[in-house]
Each structure stands twice: as structure tokens, then as C-alpha cells.
C-alpha positions as CSV (number, residue, x, y, z in Angstrom):
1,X,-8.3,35.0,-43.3
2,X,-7.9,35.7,-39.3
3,X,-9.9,36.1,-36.8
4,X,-9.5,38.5,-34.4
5,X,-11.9,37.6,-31.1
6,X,-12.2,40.4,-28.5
7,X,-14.7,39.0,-25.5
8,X,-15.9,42.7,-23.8
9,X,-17.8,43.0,-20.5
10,X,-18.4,47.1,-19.7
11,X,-15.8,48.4,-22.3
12,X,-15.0,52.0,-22.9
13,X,-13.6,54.1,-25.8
14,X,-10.1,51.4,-26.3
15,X,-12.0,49.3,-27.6
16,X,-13.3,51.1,-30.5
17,X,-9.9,52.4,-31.0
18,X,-8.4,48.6,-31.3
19,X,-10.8,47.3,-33.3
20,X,-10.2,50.6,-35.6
21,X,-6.9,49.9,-36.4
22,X,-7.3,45.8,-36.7
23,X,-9.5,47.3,-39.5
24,X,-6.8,48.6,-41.0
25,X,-5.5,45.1,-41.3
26,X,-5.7,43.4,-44.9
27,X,-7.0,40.0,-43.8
28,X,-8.5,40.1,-40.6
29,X,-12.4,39.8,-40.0
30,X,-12.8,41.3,-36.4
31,X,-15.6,39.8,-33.6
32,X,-16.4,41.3,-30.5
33,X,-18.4,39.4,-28.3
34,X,-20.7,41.6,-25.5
35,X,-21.0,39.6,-22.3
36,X,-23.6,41.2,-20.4
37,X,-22.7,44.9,-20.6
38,X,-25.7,46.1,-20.1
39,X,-27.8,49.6,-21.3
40,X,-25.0,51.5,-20.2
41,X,-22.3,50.7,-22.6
42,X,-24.7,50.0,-25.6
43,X,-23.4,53.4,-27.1
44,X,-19.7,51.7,-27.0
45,X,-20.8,48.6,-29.1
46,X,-23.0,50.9,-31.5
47,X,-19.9,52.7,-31.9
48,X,-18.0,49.9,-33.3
49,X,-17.2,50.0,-37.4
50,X,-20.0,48.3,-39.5
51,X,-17.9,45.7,-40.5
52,X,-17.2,44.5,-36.7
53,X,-19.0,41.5,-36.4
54,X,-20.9,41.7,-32.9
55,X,-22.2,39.0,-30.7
56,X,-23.8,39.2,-27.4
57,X,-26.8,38.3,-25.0
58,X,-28.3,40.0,-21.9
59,X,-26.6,38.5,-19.0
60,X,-22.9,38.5,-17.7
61,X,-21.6,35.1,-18.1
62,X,-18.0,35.6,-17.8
63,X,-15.1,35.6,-19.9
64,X,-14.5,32.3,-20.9
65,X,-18.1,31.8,-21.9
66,X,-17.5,34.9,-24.1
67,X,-14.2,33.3,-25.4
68,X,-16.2,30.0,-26.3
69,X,-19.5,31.9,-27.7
70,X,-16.9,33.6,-30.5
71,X,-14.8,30.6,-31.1
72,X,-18.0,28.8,-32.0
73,X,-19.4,31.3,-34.3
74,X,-16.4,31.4,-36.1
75,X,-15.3,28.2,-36.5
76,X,-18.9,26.8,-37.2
77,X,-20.2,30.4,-39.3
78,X,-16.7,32.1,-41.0
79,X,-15.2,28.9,-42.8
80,X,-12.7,31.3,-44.0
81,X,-10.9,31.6,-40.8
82,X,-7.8,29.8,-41.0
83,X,-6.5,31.0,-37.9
84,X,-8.3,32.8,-34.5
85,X,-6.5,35.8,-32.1
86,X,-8.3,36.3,-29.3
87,X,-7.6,39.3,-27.6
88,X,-8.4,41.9,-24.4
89,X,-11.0,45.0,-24.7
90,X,-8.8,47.0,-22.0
91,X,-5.7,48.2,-23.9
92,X,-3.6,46.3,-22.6
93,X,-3.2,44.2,-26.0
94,X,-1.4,46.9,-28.7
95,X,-2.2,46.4,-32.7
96,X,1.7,45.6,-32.8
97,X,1.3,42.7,-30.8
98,X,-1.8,41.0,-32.4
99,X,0.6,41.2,-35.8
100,X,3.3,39.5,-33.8
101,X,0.9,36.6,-32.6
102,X,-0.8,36.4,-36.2
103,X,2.7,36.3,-37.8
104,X,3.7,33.4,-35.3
105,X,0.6,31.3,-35.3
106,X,0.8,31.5,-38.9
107,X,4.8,30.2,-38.5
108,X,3.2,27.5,-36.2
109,X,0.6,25.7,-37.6
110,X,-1.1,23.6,-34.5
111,X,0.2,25.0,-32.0
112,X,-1.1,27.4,-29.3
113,X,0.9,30.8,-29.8
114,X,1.0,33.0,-26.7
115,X,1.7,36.6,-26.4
116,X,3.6,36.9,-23.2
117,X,4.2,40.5,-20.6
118,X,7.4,40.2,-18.7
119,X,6.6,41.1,-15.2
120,X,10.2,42.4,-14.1
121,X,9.0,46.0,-15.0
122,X,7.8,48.8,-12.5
123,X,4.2,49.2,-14.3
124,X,3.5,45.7,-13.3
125,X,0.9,45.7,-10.0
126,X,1.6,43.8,-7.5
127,X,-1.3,41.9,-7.7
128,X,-0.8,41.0,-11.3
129,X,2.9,40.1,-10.8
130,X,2.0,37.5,-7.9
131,X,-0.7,36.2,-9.4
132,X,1.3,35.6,-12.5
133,X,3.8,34.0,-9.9
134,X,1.1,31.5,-8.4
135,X,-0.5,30.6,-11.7
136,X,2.9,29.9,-13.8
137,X,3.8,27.3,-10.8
138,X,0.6,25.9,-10.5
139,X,0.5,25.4,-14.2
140,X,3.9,23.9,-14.1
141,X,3.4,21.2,-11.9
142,X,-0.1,20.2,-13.4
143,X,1.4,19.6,-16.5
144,X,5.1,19.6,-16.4
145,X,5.2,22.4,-19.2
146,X,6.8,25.8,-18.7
147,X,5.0,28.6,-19.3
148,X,5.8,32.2,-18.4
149,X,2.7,34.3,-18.6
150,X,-0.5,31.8,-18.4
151,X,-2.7,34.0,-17.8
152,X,-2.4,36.2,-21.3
153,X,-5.5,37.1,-23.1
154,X,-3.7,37.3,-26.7
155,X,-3.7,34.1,-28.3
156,X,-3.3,32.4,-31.6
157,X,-4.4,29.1,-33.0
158,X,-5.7,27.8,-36.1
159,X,-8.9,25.7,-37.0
160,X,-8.3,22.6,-35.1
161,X,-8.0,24.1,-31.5
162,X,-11.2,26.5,-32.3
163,X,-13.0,22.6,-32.2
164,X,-10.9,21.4,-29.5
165,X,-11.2,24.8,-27.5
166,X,-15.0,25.5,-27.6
167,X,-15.4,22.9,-25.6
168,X,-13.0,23.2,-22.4
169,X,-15.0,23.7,-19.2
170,X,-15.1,26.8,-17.6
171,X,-17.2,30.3,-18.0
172,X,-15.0,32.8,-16.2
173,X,-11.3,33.0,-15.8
174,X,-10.6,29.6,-15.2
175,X,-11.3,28.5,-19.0
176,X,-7.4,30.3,-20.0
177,X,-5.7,28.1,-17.7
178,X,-7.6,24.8,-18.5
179,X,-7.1,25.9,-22.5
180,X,-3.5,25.8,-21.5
181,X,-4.2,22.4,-19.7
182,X,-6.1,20.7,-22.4
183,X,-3.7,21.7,-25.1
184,X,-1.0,20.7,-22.4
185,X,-3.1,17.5,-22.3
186,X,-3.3,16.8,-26.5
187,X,0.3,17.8,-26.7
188,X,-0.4,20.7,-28.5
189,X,2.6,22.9,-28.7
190,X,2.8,26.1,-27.1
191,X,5.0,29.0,-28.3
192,X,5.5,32.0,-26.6
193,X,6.5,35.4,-27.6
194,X,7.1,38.9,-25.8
195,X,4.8,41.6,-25.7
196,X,4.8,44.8,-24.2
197,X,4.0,45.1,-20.2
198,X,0.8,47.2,-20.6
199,X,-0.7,48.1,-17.2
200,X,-3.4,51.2,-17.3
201,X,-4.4,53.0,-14.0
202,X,-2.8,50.2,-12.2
203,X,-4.9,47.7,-13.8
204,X,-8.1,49.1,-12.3
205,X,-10.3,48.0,-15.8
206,X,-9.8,44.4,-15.3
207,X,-12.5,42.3,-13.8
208,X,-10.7,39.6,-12.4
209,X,-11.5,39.1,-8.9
210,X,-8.4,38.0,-7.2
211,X,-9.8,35.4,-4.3
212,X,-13.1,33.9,-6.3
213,X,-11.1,33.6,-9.7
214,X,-8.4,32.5,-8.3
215,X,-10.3,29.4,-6.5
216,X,-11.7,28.9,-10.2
217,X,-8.3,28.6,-12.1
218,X,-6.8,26.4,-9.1
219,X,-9.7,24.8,-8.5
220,X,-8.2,20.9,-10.4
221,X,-5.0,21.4,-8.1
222,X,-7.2,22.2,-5.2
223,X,-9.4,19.6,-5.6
224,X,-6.2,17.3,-6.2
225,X,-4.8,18.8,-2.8
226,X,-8.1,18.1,-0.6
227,X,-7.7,14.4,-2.4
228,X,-4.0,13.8,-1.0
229,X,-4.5,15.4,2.3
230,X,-7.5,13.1,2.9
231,X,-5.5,10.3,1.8
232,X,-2.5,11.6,3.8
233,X,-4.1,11.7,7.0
234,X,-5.2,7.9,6.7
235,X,-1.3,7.2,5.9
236,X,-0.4,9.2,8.5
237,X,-2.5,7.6,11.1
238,X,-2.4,4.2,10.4
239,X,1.5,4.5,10.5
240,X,1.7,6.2,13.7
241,X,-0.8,3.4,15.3
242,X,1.4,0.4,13.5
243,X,4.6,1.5,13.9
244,X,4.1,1.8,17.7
245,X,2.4,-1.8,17.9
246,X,5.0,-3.0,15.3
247,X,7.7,-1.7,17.9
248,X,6.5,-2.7,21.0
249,X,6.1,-6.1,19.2
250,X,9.6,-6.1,17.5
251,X,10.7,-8.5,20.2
252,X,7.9,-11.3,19.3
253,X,7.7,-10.4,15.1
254,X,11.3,-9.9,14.3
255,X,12.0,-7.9,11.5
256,X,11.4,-9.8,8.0
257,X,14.4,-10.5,5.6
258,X,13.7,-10.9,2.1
259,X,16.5,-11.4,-0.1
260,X,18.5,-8.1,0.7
261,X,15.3,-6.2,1.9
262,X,15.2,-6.3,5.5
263,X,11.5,-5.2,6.3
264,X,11.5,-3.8,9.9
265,X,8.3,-2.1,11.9
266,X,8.9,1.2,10.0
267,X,8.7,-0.5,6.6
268,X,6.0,-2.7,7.5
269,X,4.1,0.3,8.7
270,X,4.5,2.4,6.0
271,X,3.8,-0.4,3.4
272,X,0.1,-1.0,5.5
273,X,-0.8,2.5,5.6
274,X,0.3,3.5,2.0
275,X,-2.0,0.4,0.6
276,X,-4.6,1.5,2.4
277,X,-4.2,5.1,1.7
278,X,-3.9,4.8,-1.9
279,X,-7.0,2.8,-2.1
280,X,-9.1,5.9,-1.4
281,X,-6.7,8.4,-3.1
282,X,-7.1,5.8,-6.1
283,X,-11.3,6.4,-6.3
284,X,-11.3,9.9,-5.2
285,X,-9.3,11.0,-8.1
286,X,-10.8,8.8,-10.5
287,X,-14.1,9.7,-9.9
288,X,-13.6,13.7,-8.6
289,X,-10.4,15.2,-9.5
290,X,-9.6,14.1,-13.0
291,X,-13.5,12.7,-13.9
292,X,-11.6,10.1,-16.0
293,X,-13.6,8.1,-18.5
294,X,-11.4,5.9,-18.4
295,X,-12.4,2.2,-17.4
296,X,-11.6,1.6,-13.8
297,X,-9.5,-1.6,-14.3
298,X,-7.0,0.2,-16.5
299,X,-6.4,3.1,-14.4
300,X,-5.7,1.0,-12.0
301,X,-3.4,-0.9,-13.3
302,X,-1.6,2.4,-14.4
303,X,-2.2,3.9,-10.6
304,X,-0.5,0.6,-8.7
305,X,2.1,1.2,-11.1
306,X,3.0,4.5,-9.8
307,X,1.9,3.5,-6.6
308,X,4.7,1.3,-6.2
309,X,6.9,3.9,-7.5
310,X,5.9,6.2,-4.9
311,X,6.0,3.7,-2.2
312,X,9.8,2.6,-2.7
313,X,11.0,6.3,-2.9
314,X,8.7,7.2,-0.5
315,X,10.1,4.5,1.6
316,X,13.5,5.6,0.8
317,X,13.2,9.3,1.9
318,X,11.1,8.4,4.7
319,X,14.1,6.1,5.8
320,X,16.6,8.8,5.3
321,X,14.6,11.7,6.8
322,X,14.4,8.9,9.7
323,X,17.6,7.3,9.9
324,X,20.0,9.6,8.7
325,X,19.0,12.9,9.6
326,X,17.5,11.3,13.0
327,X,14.1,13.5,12.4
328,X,11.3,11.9,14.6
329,X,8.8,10.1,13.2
330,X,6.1,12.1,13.4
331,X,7.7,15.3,11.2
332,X,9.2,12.8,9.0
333,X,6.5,11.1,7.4
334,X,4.7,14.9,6.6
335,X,8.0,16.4,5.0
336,X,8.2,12.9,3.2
337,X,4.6,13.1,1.8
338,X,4.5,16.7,1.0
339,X,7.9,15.9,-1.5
340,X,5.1,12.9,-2.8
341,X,2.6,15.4,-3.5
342,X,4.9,17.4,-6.1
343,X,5.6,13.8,-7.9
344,X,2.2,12.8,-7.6
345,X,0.1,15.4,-9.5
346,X,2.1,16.0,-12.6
347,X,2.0,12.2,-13.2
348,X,-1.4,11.2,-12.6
349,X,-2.5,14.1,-14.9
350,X,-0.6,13.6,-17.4
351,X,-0.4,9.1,-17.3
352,X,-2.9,7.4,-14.6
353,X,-6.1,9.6,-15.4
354,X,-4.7,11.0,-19.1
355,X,-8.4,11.5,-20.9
356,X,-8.6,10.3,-24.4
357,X,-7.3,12.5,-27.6
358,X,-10.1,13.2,-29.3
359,X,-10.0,12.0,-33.2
């Protein structure tokens, strides 16, 4: 049996058409979940076929708290559900489709099956085809995995992500993109498949609020962001003040030679102010960005690792930027750092402050 979730917050006539002809279905049991509609679209949900299973409570909660509500109830009350679709209320999800993404989940088995628009097409709202833009590179350097359209409503998966997915943080339209992050984060495999581009009255039905959702579904990269630029600024400071002592000093503190390594005052500067730096990037992201669990010894151990990874080819761009391409010292440590920051995330996701698989 499959599960076909439809999370609806003031939905008109489509979505008693859609859930009409996944009716027609042979093995589908259909759930709509009502997030906060109010008095004015009760006559939509009475309208819905008997055998529609609906769910709902009084207040707006958003759409990844409707998401969650229905993945619970059917993983925890309809046993029989092998497999669960969720899918939009607004048309923009056709009855061709959800076959396609029931067909491939049922190819799949484990992995998270995504039905993807193409955004080349002239129906496609600007808004929609930038934001696509932003989240697809966002999403692909928090976790290193290519996906073209992360921010698709039609989705398949079977019994195992229902448990894993009912418990991802986030009530509104942040919860797709960390689904895609926690299954990114389990190594769950996602699959993609085309859909049809579906865009009605340019889009006007959807609720997404391009500024305050937006915040929400960036919102581990942001914090991640506000994490390095702190940490940057100490870097950034404490080499300006050392390399300028360490130069006007050059002529008492020679440069040091060990083995091959000849550490002069740019070196010695930068190796000072990354330590220092990545002492407070280090508890910052343990404790803020990531909320590992992890014991603080062990990530660590895995963070000085990386650390003095990024310092030697930190050191050797900063050198090149420096020496090679004669760039000033003050532009090439901030063109040096902001290359760091596109190493940095991906790594400490997905290695330093990787949470635990659950069993």
C-alpha cells in the first residue's frame, strides 16, 4: 500500500480534483493534513471523498509541521504503508507524476525519490527560478551532494525515512531542505526524476514567503557564515597586528628554518592568528551551528585535523596571492579565507560535527 500525504493550508477546488483521481489509484490510501485553514475553506475539506483520510488542528503551523503531523500518523496508525508520497495541494503536482515517483521509490527501496521541475522553461517565475538557483548551491555545499530541484514538494520514501523523517527540525519551509540534509547526513540515496514545470497564475497560490523562508532554509549556512566571519575577523586582526611587529622585528628574529620550511613573519603570523582563530570557530560550531552531541575531545581531534589541513593550504594560497600575484596583504588574506570558507563547511558537516546514525 502507498501513501499519498498532501499538507493543505487555504486550498481551493485542485485539491479535491487531485485527491479524486489518486482515488482512482488501486493501492493508494490518500491523507490530507489541514494546517490551520480556518472556517473559510472548511467546505473544501468537507468536500473531499469519504475515503480521504483527513487530519488537522485549529492553528497555522506551517508546512513542515503538516508534513511531520502525516508522516507520524501513518507510519505509527497505517502499518500497511510500505511506502509514503508526499505531495502539494496547488496543482502544481499532476496524477502522472505522483505514478512516476510511486513507480521509482518502489525501484529504490531506501532511498529518497524526488520529483524534479526543470526551471529552463518560460512558465517558470522569476522568483521560483532564483530561488531554486540559491537553494541548489546552498544545498550543494552543505553537503557535497548535487541536487537540481531541492525545494520539490513530491517525494517518495518508504518506512524507514517516515521514522527517520518525523523527526527533522523545522515547522515551515525549512524542514524540505533539512529532510534533504539529514538523508544527505545518513547517506540515504537520493534519486531524482523529471516532472512537468507547473506554474499557475505565476505561482500566486503558494505561501512561501521569499525573505522569512528563505532565512529559515539557510538559516545552518547562515549561522555557519556568522561563525567564520567572527572567527575571520580575529584571524584577520591578529595577522595584520603580527605581521607588522613580526616585520619591523625581522632584523632582531630572523626568519626560522626548519628543515625545508623557512617560517618568515608572514607564516609566523598567520600560523598565531589561525590557532587562535580556530579556537573560537572550534566552540562556536560545536555548541551553535551543528549542536553536535558529540564529546568535545573527539571533535576536536577531528577539527585540529582539518585545521591543519586548512592552515597549510591556507598558508599556501595566502603565499601565492602574496608573493606571486604581489596582492597586498590586506586583500589577500580576505580572498584567501573566503576560498577557506567553501572547504570549510562541507567538511565539518559532513566529518568534524557528523551526528550519530541512528540504529
Amino acid at each position: 500500500m502507498n501513501a499519498i500525504l498532501i499538507p493543505a493550508y487555504k486550498p481551493d477546488e485542485k485539491l479535491i480534483e487531485l485527491c479524486e483521481k489518486l482515488l482512482s489509484h488501486p493501492n493508494v490510501q490518500v491523507v490530507v493534513v489541514d494546517d490551520g485553514s480556518g472556517e473559510a475553506y472548511k467546505h473544501i475539506f468537507e468536500g473531499l471523498d469519504e475515503r480521504v483520510v483527513r487530519l488537522g488542528y485549529g492553528e497555522n503551523h506551517g508546512k513542515g509541521y503538516a508534513l511531520k503531523t502525516g508522516i507520524k500518523y501513518i507510519y505509527e496508525s497505517m502499518p500497511e504503508c510500505e511506502r509514503l508520497v508526499t505531495a502539494d495541494a496547488d496543482g502544481q503536482h499532476r496524477y502522472e507524476d505522483i505514478e512516476k515517483v510511486i513507480a521509482k521509490s518502489q525501484e529504490c527501496p531506501g532511498a529518497l525519490v524526488l520529483g524534479g521541475r526543470r526551471f529552463d522553461e518560460s512558465n517558470v517565475p522569476f522568483r521560483s527560478r532564483f530561488g531554486n538557483a540559491c537553494t541548489r548551491l546552498v544545498f550543494r555545499l552543505a553537503s557535497g551532494v548535487a541536487v537540481y530541484d531541492t525545494q520539490t514538494g513530491l517525494r517518495g520514501f518508504d518506512r524507514p525515512c517516515m521514522k527517520l523523517f518525523m523527526n527533522v527540525k523545522g515547522d515551515r519551509y525549512e524542514y524540505e531542505m533539512n529532510m534533504l540534509l539529514k538523508a544527505s547526513e545518513e547517506e540515504i540515496p537520493i534519486k531524482e526524476i523529471t516532472i512537468a514545470t507547473v506554474y499557475l497564475e505565476e505561482n500566486k497560490s503558494s505561501h512561501f514567503n521569499p525573505l522569512k523562508d528563505s532565512l529559515r532554509i539557510y538559516k545552518s549556512i547562515i549561522k555557519f557564515a556568522a561563525s567564520s566571519f567572527i572567527a575571520f575577523l580575529i584571524d584577520y586582526l591578529v595577522f595584520l597586528l603580527l605581521h607588522r611587529v613580526f616585520r619591523a622585528l625581522n632584523w632582531f628574529v630572523p626568519g626560522l628554518d626548519i628543515g625545508k620550511l623557512h617560517l618568515g613573519p608572514k607564516e609566523a603570523a598567520n600560523a598565531i592568528a589561525r590557532i587562535v582563530s580556530s579556537c573560537v570557530n572550534f566552540f562556536v560550531n560545536h555548541r551553535i551551528v551543528f549542536n553536535s552531541k558529540e564529546a568535545v575531545w573527539k571533535a576536536a581531534i577531528k577539527y585540529a585535523i582539518l585545521a591543519l589541513f586548512i592552515f597549510c593550504l591556507d598558508t599556501f594560497v595566502l603565499k601565492f596571492f602574496m608573493e606571486v600575484c604581489s596582492i597586498p596583504d590586506w586583500l589577500a588574506k580576505p580572498m584567501t579565507e573566503t576560498i577557506m570558507f567553501f572547504v570549510n563547511f562541507p567538511i565539518q558537516r559532513k566529518f568534524v560535527f557528523k551526528r550519530q546514525k541512528r540504529s
